[in-house]
Structures are given as structure tokens and as C-alpha cells.
PDB file of N, CA, C and O in Angstrom:
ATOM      1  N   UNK A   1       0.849  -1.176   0.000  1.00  0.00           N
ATOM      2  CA  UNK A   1       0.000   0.000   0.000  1.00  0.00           C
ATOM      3  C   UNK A   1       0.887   1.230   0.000  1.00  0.00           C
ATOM      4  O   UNK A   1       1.595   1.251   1.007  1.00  0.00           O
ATOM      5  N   UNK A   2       1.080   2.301  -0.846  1.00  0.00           N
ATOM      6  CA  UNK A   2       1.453   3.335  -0.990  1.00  0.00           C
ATOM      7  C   UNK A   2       0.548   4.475  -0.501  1.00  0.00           C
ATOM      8  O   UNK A   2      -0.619   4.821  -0.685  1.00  0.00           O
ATOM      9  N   UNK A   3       1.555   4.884   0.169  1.00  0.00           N
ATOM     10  CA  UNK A   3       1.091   6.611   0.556  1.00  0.00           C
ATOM     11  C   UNK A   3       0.729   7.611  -0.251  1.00  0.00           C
ATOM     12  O   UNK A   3       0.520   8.760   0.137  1.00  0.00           O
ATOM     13  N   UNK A   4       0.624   7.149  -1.607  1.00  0.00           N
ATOM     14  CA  UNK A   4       1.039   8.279  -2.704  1.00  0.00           C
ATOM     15  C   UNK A   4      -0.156   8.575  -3.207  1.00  0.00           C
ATOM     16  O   UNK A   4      -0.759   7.562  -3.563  1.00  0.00           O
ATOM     17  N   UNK A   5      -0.951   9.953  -3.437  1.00  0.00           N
ATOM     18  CA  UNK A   5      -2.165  10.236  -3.675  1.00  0.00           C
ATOM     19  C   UNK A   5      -2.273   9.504  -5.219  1.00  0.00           C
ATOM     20  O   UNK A   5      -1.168   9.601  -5.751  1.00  0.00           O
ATOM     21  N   UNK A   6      -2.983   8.994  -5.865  1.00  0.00           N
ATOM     22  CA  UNK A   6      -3.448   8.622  -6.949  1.00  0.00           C
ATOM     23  C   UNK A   6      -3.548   9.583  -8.135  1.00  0.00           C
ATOM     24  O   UNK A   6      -3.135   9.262  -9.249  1.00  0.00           O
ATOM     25  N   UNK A   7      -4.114  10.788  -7.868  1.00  0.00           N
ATOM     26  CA  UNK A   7      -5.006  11.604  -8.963  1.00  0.00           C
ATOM     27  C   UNK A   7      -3.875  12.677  -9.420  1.00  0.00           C
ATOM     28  O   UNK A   7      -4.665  13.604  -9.242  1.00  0.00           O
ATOM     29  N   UNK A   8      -2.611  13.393  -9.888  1.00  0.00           N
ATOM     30  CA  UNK A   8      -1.879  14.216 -10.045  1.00  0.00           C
ATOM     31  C   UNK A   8      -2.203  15.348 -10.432  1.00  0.00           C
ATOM     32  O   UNK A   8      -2.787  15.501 -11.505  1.00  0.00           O
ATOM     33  N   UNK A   9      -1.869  16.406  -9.594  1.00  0.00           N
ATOM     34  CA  UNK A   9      -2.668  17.460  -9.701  1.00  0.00           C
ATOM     35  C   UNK A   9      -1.067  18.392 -10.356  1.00  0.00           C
ATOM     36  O   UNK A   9       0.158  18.279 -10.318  1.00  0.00           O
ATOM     37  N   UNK A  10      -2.344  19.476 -11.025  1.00  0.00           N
ATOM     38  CA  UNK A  10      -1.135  20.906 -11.815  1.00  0.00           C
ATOM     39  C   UNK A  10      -0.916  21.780 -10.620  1.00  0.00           C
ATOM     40  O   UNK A  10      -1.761  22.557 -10.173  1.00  0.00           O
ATOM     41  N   UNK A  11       0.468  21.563 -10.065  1.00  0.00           N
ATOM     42  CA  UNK A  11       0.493  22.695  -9.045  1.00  0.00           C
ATOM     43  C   UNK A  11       0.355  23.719  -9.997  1.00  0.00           C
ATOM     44  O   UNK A  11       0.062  24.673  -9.275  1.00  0.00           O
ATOM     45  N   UNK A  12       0.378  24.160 -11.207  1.00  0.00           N
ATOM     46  CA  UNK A  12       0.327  25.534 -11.641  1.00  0.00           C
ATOM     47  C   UNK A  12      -1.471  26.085 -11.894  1.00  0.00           C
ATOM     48  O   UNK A  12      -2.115  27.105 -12.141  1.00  0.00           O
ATOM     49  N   UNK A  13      -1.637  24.820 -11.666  1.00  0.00           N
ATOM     50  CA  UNK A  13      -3.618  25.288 -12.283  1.00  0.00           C
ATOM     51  C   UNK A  13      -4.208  25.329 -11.235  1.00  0.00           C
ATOM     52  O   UNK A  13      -4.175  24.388 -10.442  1.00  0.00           O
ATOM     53  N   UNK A  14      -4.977  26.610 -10.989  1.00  0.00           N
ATOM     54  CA  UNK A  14      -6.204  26.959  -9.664  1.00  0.00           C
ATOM     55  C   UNK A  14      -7.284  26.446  -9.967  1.00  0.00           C
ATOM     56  O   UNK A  14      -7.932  26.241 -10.993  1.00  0.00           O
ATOM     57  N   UNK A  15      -7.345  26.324  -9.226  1.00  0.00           N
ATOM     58  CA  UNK A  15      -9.005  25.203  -8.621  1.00  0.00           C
ATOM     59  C   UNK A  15      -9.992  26.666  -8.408  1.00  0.00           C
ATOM     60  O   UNK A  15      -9.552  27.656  -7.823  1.00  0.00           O
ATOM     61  N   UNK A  16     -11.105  26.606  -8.876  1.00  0.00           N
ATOM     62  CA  UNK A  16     -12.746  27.144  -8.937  1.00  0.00           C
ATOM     63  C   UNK A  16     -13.087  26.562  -7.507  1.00  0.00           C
ATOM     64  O   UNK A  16     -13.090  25.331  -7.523  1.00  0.00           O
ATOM     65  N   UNK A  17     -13.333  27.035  -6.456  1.00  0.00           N
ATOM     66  CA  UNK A  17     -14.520  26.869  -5.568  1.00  0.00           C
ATOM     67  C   UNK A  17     -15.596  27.982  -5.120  1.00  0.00           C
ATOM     68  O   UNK A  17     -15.680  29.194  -5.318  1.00  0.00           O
ATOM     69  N   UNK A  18     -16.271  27.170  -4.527  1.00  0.00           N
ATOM     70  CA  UNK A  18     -17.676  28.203  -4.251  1.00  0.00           C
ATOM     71  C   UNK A  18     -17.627  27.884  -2.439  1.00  0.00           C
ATOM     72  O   UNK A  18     -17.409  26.789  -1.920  1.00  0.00           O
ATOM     73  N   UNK A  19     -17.890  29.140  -1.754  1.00  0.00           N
ATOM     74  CA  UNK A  19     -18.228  29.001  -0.468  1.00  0.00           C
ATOM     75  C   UNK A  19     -19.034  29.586  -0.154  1.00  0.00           C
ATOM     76  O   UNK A  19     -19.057  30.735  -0.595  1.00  0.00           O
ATOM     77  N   UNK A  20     -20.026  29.197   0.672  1.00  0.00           N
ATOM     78  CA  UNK A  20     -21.685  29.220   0.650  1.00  0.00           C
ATOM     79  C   UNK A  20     -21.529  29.594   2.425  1.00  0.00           C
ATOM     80  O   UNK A  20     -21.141  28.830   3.309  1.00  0.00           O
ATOM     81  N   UNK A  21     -21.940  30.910   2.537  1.00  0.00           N
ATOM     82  CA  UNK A  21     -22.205  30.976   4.163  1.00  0.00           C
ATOM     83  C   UNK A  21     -23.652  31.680   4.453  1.00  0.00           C
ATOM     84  O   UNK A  21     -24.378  32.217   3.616  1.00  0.00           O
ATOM     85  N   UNK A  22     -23.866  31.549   5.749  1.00  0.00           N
ATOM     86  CA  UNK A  22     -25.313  32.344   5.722  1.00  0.00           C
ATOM     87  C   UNK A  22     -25.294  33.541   6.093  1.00  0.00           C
ATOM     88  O   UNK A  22     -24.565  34.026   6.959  1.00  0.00           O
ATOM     89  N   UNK A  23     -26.278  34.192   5.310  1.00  0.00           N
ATOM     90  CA  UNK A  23     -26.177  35.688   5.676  1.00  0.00           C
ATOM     91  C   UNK A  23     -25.659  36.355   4.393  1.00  0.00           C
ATOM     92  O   UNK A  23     -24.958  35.718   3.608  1.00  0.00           O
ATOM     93  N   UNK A  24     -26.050  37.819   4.145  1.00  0.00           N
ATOM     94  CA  UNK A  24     -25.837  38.586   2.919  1.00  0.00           C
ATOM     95  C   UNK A  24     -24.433  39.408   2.776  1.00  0.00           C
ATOM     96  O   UNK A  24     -24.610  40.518   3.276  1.00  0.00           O
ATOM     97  N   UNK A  25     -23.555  39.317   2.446  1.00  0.00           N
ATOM     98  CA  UNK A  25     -22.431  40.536   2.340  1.00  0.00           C
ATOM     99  C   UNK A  25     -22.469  41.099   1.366  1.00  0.00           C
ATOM    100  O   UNK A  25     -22.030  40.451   0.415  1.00  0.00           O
ATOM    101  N   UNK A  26     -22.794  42.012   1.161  1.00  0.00           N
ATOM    102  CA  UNK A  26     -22.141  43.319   0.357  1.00  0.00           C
ATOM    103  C   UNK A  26     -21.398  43.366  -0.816  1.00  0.00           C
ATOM    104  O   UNK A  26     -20.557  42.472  -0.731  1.00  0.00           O
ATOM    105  N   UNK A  27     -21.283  43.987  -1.914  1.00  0.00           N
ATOM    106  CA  UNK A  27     -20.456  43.952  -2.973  1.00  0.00           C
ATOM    107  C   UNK A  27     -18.892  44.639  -2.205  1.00  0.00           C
ATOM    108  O   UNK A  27     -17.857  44.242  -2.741  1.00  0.00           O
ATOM    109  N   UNK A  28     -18.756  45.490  -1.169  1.00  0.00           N
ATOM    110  CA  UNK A  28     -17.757  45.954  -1.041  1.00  0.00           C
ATOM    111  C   UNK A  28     -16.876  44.890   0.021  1.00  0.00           C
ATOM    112  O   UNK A  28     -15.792  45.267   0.465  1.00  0.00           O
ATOM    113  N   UNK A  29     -17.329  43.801   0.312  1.00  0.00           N
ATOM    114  CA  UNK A  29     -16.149  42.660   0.509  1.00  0.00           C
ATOM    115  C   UNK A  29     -15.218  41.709  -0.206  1.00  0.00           C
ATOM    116  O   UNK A  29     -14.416  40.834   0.119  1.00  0.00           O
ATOM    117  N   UNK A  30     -15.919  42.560  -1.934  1.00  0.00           N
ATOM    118  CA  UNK A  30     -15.109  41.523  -3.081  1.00  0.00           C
ATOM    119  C   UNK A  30     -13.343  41.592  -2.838  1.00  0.00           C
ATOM    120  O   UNK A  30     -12.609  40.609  -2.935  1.00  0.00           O
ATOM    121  N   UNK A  31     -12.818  43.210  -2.453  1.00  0.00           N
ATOM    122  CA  UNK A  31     -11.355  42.520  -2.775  1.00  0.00           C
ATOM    123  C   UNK A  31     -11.549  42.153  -1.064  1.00  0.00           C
ATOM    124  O   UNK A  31     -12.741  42.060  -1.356  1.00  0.00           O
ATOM    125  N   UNK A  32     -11.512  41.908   0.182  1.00  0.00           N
ATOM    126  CA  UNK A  32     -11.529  41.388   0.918  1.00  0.00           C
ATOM    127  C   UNK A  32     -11.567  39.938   0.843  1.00  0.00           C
ATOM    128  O   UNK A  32     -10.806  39.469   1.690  1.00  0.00           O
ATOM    129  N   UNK A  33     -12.046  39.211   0.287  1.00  0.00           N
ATOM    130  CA  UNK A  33     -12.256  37.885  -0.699  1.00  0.00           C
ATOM    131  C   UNK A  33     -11.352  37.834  -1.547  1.00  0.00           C
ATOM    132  O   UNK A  33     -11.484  36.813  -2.222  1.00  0.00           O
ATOM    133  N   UNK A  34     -10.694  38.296  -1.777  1.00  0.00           N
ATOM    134  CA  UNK A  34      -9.390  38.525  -2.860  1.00  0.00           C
ATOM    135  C   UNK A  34      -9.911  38.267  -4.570  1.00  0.00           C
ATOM    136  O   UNK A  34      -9.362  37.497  -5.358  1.00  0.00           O
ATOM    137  N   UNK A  35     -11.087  39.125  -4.847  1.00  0.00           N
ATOM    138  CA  UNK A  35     -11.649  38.991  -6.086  1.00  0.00           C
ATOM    139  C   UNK A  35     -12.744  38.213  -6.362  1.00  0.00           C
ATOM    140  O   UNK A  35     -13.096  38.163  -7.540  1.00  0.00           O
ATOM    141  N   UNK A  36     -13.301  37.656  -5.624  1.00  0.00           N
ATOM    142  CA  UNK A  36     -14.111  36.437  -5.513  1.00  0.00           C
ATOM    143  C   UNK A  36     -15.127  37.013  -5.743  1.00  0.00           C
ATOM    144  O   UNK A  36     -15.382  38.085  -5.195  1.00  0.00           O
ATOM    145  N   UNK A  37     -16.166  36.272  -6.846  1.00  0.00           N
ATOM    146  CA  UNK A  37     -17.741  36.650  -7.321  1.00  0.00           C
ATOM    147  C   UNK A  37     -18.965  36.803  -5.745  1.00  0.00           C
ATOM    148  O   UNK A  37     -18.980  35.952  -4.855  1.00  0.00           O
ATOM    149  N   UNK A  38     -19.557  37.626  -5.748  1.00  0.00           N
ATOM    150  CA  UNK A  38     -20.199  37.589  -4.409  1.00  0.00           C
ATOM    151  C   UNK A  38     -21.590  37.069  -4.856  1.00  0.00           C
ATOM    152  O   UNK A  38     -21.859  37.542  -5.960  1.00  0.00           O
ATOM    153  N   UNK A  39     -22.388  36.405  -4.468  1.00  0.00           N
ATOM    154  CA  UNK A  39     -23.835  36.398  -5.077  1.00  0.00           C
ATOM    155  C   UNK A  39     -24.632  36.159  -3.815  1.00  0.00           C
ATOM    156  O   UNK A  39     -24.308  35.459  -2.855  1.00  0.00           O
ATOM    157  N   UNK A  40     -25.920  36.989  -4.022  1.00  0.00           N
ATOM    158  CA  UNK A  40     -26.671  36.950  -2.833  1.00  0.00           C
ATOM    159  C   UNK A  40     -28.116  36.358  -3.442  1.00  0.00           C
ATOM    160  O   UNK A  40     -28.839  36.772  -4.348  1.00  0.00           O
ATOM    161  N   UNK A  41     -28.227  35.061  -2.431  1.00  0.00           N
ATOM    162  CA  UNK A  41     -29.199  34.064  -2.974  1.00  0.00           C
ATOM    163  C   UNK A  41     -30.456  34.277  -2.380  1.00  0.00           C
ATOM    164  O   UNK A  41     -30.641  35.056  -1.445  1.00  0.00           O
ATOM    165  N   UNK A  42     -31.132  33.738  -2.801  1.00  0.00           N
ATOM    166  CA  UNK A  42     -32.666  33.909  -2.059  1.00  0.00           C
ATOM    167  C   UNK A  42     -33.291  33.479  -0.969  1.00  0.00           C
ATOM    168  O   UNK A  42     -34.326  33.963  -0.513  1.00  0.00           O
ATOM    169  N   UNK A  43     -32.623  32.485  -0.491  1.00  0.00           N
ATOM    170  CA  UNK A  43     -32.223  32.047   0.892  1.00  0.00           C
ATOM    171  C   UNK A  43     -31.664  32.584   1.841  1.00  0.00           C
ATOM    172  O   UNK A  43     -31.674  32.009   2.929  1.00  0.00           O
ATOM    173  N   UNK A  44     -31.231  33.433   1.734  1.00  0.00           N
ATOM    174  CA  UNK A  44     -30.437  34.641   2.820  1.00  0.00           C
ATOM    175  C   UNK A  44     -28.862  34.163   2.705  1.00  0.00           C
ATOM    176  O   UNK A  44     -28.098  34.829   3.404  1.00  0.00           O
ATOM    177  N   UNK A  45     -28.253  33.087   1.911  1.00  0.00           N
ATOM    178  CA  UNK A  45     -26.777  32.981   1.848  1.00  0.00           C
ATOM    179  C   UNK A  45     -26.491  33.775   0.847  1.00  0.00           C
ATOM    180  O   UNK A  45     -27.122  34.320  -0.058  1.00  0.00           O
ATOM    181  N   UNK A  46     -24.853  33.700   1.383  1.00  0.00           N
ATOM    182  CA  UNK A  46     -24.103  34.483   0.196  1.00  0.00           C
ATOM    183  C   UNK A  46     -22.703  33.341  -0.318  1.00  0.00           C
ATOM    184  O   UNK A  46     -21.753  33.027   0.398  1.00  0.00           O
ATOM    185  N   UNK A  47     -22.928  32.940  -1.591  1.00  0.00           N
ATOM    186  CA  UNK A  47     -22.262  32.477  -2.750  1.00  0.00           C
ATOM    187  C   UNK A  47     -21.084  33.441  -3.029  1.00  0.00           C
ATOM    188  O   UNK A  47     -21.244  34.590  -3.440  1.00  0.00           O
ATOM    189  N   UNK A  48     -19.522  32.697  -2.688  1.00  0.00           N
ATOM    190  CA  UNK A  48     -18.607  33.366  -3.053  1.00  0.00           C
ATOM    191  C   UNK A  48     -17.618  32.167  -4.069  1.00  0.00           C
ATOM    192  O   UNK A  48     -17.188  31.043  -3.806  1.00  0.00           O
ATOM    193  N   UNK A  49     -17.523  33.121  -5.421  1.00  0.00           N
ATOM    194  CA  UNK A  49     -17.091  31.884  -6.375  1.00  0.00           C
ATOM    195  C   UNK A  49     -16.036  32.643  -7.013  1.00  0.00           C
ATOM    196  O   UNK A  49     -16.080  33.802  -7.428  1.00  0.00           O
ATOM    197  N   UNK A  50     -14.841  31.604  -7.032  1.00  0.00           N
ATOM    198  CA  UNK A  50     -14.003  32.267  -7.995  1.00  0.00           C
ATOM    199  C   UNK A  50     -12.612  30.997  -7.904  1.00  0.00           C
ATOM    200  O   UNK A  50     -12.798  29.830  -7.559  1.00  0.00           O
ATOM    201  N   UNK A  51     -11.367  31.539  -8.271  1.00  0.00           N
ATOM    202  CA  UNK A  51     -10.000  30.630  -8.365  1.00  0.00           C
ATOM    203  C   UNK A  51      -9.240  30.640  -6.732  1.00  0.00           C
ATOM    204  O   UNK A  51      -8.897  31.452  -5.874  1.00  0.00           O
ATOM    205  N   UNK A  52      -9.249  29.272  -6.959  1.00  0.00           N
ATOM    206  CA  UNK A  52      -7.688  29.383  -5.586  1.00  0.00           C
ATOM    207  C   UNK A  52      -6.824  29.387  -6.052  1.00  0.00           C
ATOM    208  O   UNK A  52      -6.844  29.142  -7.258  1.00  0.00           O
ATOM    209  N   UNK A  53      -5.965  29.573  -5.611  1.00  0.00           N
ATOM    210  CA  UNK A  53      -4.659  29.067  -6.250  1.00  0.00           C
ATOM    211  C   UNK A  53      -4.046  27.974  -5.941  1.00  0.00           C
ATOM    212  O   UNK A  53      -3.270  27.314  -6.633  1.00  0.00           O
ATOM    213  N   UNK A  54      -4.519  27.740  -4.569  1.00  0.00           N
ATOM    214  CA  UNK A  54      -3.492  26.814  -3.645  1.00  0.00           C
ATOM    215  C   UNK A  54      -4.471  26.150  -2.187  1.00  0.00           C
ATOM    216  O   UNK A  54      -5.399  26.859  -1.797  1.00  0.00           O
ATOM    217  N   UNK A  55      -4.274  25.166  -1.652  1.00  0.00           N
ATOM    218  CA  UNK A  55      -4.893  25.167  -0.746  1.00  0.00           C
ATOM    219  C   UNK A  55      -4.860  25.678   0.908  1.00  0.00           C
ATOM    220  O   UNK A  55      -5.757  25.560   1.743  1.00  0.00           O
ATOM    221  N   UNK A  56      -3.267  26.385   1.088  1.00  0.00           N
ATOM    222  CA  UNK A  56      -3.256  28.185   1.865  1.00  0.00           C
ATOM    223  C   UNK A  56      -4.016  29.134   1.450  1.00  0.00           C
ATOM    224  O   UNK A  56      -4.548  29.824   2.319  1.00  0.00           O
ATOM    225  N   UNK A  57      -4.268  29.423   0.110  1.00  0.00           N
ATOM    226  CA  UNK A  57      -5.137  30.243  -0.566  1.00  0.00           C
ATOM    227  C   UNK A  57      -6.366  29.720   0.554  1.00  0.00           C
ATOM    228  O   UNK A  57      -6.371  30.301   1.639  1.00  0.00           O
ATOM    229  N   UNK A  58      -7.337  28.710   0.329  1.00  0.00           N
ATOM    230  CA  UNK A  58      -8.771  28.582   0.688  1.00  0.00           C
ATOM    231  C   UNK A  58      -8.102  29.090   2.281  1.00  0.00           C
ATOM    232  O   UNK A  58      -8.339  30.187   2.787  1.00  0.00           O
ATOM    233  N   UNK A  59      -7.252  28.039   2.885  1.00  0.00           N
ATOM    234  CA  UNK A  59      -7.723  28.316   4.407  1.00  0.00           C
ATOM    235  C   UNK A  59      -7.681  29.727   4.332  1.00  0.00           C
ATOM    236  O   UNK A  59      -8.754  30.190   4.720  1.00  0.00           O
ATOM    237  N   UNK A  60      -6.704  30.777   3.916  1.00  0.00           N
ATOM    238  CA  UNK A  60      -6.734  31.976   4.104  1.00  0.00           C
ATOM    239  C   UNK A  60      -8.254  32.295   4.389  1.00  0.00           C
ATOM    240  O   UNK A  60      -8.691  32.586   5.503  1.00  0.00           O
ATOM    241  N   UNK A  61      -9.309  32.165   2.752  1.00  0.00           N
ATOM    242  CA  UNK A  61     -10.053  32.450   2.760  1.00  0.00           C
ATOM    243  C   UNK A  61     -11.431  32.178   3.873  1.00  0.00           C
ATOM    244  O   UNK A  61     -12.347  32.905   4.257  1.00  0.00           O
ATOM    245  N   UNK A  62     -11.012  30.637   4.168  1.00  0.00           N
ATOM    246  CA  UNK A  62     -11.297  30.500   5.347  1.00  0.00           C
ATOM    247  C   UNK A  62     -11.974  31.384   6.388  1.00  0.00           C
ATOM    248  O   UNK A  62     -13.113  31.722   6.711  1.00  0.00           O
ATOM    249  N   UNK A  63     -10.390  31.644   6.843  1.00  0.00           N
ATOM    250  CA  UNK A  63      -9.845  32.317   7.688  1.00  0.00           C
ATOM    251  C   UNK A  63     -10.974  33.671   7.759  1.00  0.00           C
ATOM    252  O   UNK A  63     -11.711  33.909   8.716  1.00  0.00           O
ATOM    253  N   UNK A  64     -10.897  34.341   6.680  1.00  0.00           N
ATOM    254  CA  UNK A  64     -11.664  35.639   6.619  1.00  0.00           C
ATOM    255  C   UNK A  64     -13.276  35.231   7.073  1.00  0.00           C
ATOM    256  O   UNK A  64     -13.958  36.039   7.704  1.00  0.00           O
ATOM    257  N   UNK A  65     -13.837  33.782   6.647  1.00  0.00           N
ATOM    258  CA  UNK A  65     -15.250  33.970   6.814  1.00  0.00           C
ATOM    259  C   UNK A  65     -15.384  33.916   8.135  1.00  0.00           C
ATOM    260  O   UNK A  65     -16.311  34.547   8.642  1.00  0.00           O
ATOM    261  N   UNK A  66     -14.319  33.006   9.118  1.00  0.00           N
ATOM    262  CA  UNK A  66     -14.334  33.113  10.310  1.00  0.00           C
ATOM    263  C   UNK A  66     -14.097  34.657  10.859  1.00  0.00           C
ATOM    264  O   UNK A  66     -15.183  35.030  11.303  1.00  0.00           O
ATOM    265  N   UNK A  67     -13.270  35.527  10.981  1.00  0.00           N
ATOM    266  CA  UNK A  67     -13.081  36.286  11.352  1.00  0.00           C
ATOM    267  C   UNK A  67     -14.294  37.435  11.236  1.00  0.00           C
ATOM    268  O   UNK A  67     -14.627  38.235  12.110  1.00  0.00           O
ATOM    269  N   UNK A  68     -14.672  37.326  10.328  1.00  0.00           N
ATOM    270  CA  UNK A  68     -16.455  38.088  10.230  1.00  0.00           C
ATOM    271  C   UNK A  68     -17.220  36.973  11.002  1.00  0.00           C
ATOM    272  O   UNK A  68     -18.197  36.818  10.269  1.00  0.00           O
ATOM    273  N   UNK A  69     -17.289  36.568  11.483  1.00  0.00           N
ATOM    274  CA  UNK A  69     -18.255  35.736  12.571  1.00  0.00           C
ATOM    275  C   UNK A  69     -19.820  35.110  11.769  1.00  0.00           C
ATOM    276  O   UNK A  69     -20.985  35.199  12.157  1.00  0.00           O
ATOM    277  N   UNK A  70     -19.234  34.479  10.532  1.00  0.00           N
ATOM    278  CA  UNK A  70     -20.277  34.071   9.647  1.00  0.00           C
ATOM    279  C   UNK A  70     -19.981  32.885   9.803  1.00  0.00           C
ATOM    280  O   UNK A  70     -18.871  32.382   9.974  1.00  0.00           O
ATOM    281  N   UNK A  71     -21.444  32.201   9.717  1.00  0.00           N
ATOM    282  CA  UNK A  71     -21.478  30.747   9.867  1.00  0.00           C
ATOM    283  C   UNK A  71     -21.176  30.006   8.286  1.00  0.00           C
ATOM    284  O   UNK A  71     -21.843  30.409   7.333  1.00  0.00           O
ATOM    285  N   UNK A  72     -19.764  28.518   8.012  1.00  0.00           N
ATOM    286  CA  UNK A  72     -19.993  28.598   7.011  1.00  0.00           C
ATOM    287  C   UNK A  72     -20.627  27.452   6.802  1.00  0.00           C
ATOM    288  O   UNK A  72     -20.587  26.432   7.490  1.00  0.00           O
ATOM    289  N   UNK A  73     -21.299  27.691   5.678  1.00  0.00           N
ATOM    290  CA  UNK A  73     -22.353  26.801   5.343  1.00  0.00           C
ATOM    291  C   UNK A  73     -21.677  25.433   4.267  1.00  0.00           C
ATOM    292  O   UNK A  73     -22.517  24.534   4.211  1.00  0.00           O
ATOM    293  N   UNK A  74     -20.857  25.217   3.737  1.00  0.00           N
ATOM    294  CA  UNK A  74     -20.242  24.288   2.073  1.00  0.00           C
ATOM    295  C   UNK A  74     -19.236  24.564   1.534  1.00  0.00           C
ATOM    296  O   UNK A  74     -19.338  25.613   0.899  1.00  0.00           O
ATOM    297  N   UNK A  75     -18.246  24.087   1.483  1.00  0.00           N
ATOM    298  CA  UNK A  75     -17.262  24.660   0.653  1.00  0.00           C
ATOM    299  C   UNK A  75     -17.077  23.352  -0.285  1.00  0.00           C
ATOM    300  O   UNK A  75     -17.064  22.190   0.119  1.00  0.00           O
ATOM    301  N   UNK A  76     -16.897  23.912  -1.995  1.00  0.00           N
ATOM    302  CA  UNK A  76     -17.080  22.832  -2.675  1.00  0.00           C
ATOM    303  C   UNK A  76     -16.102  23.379  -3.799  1.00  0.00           C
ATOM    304  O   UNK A  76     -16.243  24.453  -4.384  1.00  0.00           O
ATOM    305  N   UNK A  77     -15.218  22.576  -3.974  1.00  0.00           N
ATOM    306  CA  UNK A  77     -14.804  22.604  -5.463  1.00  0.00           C
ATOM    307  C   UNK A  77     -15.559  22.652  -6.869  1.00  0.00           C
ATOM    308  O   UNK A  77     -16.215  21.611  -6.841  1.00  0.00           O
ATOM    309  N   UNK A  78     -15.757  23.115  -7.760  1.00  0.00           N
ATOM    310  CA  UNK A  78     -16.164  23.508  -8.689  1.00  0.00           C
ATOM    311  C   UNK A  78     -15.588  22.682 -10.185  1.00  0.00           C
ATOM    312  O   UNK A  78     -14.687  23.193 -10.851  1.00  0.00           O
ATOM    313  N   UNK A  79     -16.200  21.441 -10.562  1.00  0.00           N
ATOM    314  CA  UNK A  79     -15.577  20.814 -11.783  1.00  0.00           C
ATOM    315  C   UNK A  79     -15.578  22.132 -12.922  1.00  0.00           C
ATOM    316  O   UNK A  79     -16.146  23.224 -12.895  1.00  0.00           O
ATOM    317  N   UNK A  80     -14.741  21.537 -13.838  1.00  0.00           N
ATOM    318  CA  UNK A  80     -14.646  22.576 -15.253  1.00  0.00           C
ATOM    319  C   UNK A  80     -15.695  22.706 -15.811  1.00  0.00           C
ATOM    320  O   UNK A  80     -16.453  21.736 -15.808  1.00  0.00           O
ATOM    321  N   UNK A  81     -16.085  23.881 -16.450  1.00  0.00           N
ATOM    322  CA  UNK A  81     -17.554  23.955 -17.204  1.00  0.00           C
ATOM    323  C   UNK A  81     -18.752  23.718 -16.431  1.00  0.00           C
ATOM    324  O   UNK A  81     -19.765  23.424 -17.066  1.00  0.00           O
ATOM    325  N   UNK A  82     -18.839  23.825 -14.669  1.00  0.00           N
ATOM    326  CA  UNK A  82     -19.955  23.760 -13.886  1.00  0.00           C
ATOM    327  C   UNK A  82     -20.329  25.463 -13.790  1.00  0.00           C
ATOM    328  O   UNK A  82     -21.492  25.836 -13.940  1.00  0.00           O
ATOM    329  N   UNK A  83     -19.167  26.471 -13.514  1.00  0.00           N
ATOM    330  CA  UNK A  83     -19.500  27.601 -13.060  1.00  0.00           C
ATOM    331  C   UNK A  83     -19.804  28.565 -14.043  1.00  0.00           C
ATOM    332  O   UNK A  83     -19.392  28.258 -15.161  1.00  0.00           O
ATOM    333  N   UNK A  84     -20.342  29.531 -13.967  1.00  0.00           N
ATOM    334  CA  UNK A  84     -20.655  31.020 -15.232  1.00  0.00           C
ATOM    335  C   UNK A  84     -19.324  31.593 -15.148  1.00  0.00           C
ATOM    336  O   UNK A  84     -18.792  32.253 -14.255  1.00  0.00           O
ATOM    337  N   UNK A  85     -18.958  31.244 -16.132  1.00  0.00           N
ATOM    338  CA  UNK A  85     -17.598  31.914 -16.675  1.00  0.00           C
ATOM    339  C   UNK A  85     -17.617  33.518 -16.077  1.00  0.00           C
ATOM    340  O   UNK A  85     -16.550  34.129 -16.140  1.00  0.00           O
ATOM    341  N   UNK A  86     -18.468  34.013 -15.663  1.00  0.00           N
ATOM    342  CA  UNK A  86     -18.596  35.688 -14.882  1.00  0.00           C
ATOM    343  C   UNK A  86     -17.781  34.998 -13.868  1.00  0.00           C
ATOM    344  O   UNK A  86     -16.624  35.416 -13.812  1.00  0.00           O
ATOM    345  N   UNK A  87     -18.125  33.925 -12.944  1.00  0.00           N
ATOM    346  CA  UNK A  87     -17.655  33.684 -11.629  1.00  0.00           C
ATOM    347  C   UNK A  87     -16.292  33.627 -12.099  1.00  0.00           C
ATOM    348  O   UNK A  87     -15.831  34.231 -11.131  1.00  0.00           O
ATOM    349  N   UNK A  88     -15.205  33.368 -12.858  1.00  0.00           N
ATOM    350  CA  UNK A  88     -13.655  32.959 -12.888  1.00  0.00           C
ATOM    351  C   UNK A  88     -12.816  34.320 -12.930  1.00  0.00           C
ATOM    352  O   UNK A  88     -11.832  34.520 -13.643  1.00  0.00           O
ATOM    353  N   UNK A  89     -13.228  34.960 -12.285  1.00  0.00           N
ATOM    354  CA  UNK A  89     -12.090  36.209 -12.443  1.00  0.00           C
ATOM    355  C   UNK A  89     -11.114  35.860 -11.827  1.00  0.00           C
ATOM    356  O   UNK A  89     -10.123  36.588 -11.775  1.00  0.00           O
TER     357      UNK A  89
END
């Protein structure tokens, strides 16, 4: 049995995720999010979609939803051709 992850990933290619918390933020937390699409759903969450780079990148981002004292709701990777090309800035 090998330790060795199976699937080989592009350290040079960012990963698309979406993080889903509850509650509405504002368009003026986009660069706070470091560019990230904001969308405010009809449910009272707010949809934040865009590139990681890295997976320090997410916890960072993490990091920020904690520090605003928002509950988070999903964090999901995003296959190719799932998201609106608006979301990939």
C-alpha cells in the first residue's frame, strides 16, 4: 500500500470553488475575498465563487469567513464547465 495520492494534480492550475455561508455581504467585501464573485441568494446565503490558487489560498479564505463571525455553510470545489464563466475572475 502506498502513501502516494493517486489523482496528479497541476500545481500551476487553480481550482474554482464556491463558499456558501449564511447571511448577505455586500459587494464591497469583493477585494476582501481577494476577487471572488459575491452572489446573494434567495435564501439569505451568500455564494462566493471564484479561483484558488493553492490550498493556503482557501484556508486563508477560510480564515476571513471566520473572522467576520459568519457561519460557514459548504465549501465545494467547482468541476470545469460547472460555473458562469462571470464567476472565474
Amino acid at each position: 500500500m502506498s502513501n502516494e495520492p493517486t489523482a496528479k494534480s497541476d500545481p500551476d492550475q487553480s481550482q474554482v470553488y464556491q463558499i456558501r455561508i449564511a447571511g448577505h455581504l455586500g459587494a464591497q467585501w469583493t477585494d476582501w475575498f481577494d476577487g471572488m464573485t459575491i452572489t446573494l441568494e434567495d435564501n439569505g446565503d451568500t455564494l462566493l465563487t471564484g479561483k484558488v490558487v493553492d490550498q493556503a489560498a482557501l484556508y486563508g479564505l477560510l480564515k476571513k469567513v471566520r473572522d467576520l463571525g459568519m457561519s460557514l455553510v459548504a465549501v465545494s470545489p467547482v468541476e470545469h464547465g460547472q460555473a458562469d464563466q462571470s464567476d472565474l475572475k
